[in-house]
C-alpha positions as CSV (number, residue, x, y, z in Angstrom):
1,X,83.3,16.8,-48.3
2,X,81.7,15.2,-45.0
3,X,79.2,12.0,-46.8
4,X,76.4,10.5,-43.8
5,X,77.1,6.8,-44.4
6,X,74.0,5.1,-45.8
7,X,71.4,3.3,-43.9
8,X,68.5,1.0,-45.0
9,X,65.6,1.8,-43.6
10,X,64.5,-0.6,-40.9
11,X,61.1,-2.2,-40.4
12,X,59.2,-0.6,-37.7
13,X,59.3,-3.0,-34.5
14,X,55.8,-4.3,-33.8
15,X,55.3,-3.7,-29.4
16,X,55.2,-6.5,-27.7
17,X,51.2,-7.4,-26.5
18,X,51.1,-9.3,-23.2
19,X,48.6,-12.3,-23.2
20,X,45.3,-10.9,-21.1
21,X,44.8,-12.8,-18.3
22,X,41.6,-14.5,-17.5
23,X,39.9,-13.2,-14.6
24,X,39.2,-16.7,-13.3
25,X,42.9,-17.2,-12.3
26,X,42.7,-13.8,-10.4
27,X,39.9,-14.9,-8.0
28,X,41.8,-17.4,-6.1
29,X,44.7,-14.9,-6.0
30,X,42.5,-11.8,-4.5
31,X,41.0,-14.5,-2.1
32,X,44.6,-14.8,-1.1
33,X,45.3,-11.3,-0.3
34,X,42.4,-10.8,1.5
35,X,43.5,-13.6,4.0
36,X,47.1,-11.4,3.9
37,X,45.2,-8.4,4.9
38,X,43.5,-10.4,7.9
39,X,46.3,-11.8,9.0
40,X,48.2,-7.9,9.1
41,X,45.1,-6.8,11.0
42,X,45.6,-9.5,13.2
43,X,49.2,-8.3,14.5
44,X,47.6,-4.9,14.7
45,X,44.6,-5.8,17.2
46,X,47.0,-7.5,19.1
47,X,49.3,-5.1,19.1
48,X,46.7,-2.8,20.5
49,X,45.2,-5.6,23.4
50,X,42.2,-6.5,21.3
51,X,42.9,-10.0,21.8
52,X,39.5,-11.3,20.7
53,X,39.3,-9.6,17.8
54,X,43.1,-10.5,16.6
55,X,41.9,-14.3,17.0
56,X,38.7,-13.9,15.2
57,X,40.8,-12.3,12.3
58,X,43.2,-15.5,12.2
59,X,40.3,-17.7,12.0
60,X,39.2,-15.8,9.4
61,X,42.7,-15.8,7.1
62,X,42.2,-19.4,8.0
63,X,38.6,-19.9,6.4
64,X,40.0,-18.4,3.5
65,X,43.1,-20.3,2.8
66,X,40.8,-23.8,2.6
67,X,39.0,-21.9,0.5
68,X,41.3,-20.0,-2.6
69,X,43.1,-23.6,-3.3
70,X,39.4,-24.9,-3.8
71,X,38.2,-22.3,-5.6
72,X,41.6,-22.1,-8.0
73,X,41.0,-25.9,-9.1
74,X,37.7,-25.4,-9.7
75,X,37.5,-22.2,-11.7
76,X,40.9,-24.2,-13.6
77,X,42.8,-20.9,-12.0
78,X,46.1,-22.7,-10.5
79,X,49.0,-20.8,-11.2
80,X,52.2,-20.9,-10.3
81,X,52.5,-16.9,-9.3
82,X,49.2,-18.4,-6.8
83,X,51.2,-21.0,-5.2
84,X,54.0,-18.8,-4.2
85,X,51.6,-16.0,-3.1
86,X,49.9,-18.1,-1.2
87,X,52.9,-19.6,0.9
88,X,53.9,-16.5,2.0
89,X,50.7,-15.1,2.6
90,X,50.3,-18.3,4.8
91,X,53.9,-17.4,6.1
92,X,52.7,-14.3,7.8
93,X,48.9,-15.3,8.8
94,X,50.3,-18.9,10.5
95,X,53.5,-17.8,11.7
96,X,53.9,-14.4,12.3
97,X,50.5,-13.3,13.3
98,X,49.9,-16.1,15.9
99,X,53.1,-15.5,17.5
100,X,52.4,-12.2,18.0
101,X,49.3,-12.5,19.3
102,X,50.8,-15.4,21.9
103,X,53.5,-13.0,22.6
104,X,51.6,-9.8,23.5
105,X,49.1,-12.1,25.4
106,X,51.0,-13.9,27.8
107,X,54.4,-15.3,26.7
108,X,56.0,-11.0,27.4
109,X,55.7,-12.3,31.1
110,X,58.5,-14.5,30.8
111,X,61.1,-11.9,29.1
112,X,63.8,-13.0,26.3
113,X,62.9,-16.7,27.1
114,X,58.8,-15.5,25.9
115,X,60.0,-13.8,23.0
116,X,62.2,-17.1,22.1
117,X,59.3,-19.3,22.0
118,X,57.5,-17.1,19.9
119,X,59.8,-16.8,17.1
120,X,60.6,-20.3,17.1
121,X,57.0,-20.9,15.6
122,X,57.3,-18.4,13.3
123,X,60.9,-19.4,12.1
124,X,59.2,-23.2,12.1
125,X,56.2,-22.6,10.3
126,X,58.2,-21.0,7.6
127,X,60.3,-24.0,7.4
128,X,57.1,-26.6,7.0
129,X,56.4,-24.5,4.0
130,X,59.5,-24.6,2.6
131,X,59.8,-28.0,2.9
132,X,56.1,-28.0,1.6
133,X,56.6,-26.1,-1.4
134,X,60.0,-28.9,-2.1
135,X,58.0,-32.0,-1.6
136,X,54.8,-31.4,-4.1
137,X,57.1,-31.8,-6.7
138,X,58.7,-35.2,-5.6
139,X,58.3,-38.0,-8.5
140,X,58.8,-40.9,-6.0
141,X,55.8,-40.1,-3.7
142,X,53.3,-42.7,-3.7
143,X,49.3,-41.8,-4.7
144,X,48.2,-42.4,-1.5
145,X,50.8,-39.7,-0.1
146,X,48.4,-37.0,-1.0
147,X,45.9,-37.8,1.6
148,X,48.7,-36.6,4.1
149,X,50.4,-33.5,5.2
150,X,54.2,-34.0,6.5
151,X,54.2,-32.8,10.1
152,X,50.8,-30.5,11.3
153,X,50.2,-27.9,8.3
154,X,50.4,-24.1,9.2
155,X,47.1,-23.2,9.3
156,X,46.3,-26.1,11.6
157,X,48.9,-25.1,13.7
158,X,48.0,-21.2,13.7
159,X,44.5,-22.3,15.1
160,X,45.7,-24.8,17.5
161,X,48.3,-23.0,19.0
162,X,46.1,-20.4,20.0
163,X,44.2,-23.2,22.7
164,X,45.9,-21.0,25.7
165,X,43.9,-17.9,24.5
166,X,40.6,-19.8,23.8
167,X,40.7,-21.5,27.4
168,X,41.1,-18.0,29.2
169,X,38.5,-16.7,27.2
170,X,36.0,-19.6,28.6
171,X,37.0,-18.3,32.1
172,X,40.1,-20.1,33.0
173,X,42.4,-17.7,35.4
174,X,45.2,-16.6,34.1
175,X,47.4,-18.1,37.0
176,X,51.3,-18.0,37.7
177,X,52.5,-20.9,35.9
178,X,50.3,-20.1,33.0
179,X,53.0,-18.2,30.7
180,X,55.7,-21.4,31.5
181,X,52.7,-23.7,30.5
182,X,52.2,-21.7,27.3
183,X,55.7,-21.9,26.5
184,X,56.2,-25.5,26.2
185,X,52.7,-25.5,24.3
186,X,53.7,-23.3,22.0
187,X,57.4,-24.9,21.3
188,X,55.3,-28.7,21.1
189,X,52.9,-27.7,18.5
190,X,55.7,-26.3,16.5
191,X,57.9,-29.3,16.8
192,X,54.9,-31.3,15.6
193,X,55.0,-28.7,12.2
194,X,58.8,-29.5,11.0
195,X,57.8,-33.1,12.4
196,X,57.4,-36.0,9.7
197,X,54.3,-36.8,11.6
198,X,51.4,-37.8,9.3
199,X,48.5,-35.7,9.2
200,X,45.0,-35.8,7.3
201,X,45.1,-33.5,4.8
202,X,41.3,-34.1,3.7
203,X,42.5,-32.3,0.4
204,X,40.7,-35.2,-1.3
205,X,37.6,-35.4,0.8
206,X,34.3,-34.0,-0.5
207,X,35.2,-33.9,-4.7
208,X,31.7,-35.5,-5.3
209,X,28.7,-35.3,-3.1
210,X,25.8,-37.8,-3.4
211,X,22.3,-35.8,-3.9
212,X,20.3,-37.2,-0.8
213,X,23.3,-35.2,1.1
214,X,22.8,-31.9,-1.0
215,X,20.7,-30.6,2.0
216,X,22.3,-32.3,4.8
217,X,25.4,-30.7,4.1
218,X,24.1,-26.9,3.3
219,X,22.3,-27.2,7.0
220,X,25.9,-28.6,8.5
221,X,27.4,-26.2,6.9
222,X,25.0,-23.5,8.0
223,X,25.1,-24.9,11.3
224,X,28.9,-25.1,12.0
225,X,29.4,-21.1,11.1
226,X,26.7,-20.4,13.3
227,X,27.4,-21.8,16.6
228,X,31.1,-20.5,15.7
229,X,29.8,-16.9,15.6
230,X,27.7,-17.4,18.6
231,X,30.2,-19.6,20.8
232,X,33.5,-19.4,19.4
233,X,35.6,-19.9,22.5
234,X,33.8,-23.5,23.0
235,X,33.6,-24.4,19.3
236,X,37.3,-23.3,19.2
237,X,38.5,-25.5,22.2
238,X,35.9,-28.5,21.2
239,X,37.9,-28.3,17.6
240,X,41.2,-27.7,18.7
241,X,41.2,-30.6,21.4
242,X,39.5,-33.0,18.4
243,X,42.1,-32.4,16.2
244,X,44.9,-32.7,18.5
245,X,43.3,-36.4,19.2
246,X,43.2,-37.3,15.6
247,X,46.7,-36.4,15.1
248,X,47.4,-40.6,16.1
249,X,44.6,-41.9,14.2
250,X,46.9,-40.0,11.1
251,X,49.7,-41.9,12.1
252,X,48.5,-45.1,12.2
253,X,46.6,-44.8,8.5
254,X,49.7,-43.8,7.4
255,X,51.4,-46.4,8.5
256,X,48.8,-49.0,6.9
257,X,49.1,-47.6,3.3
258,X,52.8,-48.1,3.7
259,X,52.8,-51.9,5.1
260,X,50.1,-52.5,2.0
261,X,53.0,-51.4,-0.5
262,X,55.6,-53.7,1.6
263,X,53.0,-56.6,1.4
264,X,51.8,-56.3,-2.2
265,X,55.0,-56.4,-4.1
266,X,56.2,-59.4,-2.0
267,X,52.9,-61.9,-3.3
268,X,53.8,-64.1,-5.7
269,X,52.4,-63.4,-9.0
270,X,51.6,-65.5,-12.4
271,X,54.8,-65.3,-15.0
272,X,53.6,-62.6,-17.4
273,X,53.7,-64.0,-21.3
274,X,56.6,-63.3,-23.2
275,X,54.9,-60.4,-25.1
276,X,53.7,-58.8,-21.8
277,X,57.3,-58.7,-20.6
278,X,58.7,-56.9,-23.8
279,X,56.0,-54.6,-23.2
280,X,57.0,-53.9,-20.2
281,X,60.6,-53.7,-20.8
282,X,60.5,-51.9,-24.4
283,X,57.9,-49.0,-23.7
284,X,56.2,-47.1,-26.5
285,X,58.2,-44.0,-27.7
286,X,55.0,-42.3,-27.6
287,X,54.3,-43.2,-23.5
288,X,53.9,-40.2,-21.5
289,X,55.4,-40.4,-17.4
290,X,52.1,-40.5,-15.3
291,X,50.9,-37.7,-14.1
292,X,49.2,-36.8,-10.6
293,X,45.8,-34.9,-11.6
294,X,45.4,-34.4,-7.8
295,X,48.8,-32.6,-7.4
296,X,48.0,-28.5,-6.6
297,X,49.7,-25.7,-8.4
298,X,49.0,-23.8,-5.3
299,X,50.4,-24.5,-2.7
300,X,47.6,-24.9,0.2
């Protein structure tokens, strides 16, 4: 006589409900994918000899990526998925893209030697956002560090190592030694990105605005993005050659803030009291480590 063994009814399982997520941490991300999307268009245009338009579309991804790590902290939208989008999105607008466009431009002239160049920007600005995305989370860095990018950031580099292209757009001929010119260009500025050069980040710069510059600053603003839409070859050289020059006056603030932490331990000091030093050597079990407020979950 065949018996079915005996089993206890279960429970019904309850399905698993996702947590929504709030549309303010999708804004930053969607501002990120629209700089993706320039950048792509940008390897097509140049891919198809529209030069001009392959540069305006880097500038563009640019605008945007000073832009989504903004808007993130201030809509409280940082996210970790953000950060990692956002480095490779800034892989392929600041590495890829501009050494396509150099490539298809001018540097072809020169054969394997062209194509070398080129993809030793690429292949170096995706190191300086590796080693990037490893250094926001060191412990040891000191406040001050955040005012400072570790060798030229990618987007700066994107936009400054297109100077060859902005030049002969001004009128410059496009002579015979042009293409070796561009070469060593080209391999400089991305030897100064996996550099440990300092650089202003300016990531700090403009939190709080006073109100007597309210007005001042919307016209500067206004002003800026006009005479880049109706100049941008000289507005592009004028801010490429200015930030190249700044790159020393980097260096030497950097160097400052670090003899100031040299010179400040070594002054003598009063003896603490006794209580003071048990204080400090018998911390609260209810102290928290300090925290950086100013370090981004993203990543730009």
């Amino acid at each position: 006589m065949d018996t079915t063994p005996f089993e206890p009814t279960r429970p019904p399982q309850k399905r698993r409900r996702f947590r929504q997520i709030p549309v303010r941490t999708l804004v930053p991300n969607l501002i990120t994918l629209l700089a993706l999307c320039a950048g792509l268009t940008a390897i097509r245009l140049a891919i198809e000899a529209k030069l001009e338009w392959a540069v305006a579309a880097i500038v563009f991804a640019a605008t945007l990526d000073g832009i989504d790590g903004r808007v993130a902290r201030m809509l409280k939208g940082t996210s970790r998925f953000g950060a990692e989008l956002d480095s490779l999105a800034d892989f392929v607008n600041f590495g890829v893209a501009p050494a396509l466009i150099l490539y298809f431009w001018g540097l072809h002239e020169l054969g394997h030697a062209g194509w070398i160049a080129a993809m030793v920007f690429a292949i170096c600005a995706g190191l300086r956002l590796a080693r990037f995305n490893v250094m926001i989370d060191d412990p040891n860095r000191p406040p001050w560090a955040a005012n400072f990018f570790v060798g030229m950031p990618a987007p700066g580099g994107a936009i400054t190592v297109l100077l060859p292209i902005y030049v002969t757009f001004l009128g410059l001929p496009h002579l015979a030694f042009t293409a070796p010119l561009v070469l060593f260009y080209t391999l400089a500025i991305a030897f100064l990105m996996v550099s440990r050069l300092p650089v202003f980040s300016g990531k700090r710069v403009g939190k709080r605005v006073a109100p007597e510059l309210v007005l001042p600053l919307f016209v500067g603003v206004v002003l800026v993005f006009a005479l880049l839409i109706a100049y941008p070859w000289p507005v592009l050289t004028t801010g490429t050659i200015v930030y190249l020059a700044s790159l020393p006056f980097g260096f030497m603030s950097y160097r400052n803030h670090q003899r100031r932490d040299v010179v400040v331990p070594a002054q003598p000091a009063a003896g603490p009291s006794p209580d003071a030093t048990a204080a400090v050597a018998a911390p609260s079990a209810h102290s928290e480590p300090p925290t950086d407020p100013e370090r981004p979950a993203r990543l730009n």
